[in-house]
C-alpha positions in Angstrom: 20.4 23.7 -29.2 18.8 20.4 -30.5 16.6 18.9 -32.7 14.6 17.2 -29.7 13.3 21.0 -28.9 10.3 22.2 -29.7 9.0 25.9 -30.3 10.0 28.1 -27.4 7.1 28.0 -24.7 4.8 30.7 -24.0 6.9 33.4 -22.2 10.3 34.3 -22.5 12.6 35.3 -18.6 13.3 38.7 -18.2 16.8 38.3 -18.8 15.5 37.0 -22.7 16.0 33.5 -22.6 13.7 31.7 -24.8 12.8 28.1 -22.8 12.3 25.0 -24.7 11.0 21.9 -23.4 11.5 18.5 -25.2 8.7 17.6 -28.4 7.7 14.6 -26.3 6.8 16.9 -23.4 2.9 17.5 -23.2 1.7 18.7 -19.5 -0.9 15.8 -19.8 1.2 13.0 -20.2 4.6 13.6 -19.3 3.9 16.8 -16.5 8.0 16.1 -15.1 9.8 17.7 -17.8 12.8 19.7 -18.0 13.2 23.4 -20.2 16.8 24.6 -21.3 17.1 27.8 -23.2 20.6 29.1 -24.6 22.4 32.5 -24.3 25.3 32.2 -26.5 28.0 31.0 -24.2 25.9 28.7 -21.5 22.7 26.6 -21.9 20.5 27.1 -18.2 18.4 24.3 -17.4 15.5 24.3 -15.0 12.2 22.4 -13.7 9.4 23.3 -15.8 7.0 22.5 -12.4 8.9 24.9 -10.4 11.2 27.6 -12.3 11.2 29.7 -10.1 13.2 27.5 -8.6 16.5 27.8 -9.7 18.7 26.7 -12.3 21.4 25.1 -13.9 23.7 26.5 -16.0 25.8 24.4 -18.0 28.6 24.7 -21.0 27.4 23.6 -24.2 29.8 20.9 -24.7 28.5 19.5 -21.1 24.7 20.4 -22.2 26.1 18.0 -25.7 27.0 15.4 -23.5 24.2 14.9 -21.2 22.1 14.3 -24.1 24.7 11.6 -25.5 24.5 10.1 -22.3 20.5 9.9 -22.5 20.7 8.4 -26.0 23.2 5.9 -25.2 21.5 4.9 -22.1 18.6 4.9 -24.5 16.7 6.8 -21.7 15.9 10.2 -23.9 12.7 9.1 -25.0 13.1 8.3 -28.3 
């Protein structure tokens, strides 16, 4: 997906996506963070406070430029 991902979290869904959250995610310090995990043809996007919650599902190219967005915007973190 992206460099800014780190290892997959603990579990993976039972459809067998493997969710990421961003390296500068730690529950302790930054608890409002986002997990995105990729099938091959869409990249979902959910809460990681509430998955159960729903989610987004988004083409890749979108998914691309959200995150060119953030950086330009220079609100990604980093």
């Amino acid at each position: 997906m992206n460099g800014r991902f780190a290892a997959p979290i603990a579990e993976v869904d039972h459809r067998g996506l493997s969710w990421h959250r961003s390296a500068r995610c730690h529950p302790d310090d930054h608890p409002d963070c986002v997990e995105a995990a990729y099938d091959g043809c869409s990249v979902h996007v959910r809460d990681s406070k509430a998955p159960a919650h729903g989610e987004l599902r988004l083409p890749p190219d979108s998914w691309r430029g959200f995150l060119r967005l953030l950086d330009d915007t220079g609100t990604s973190g980093h």
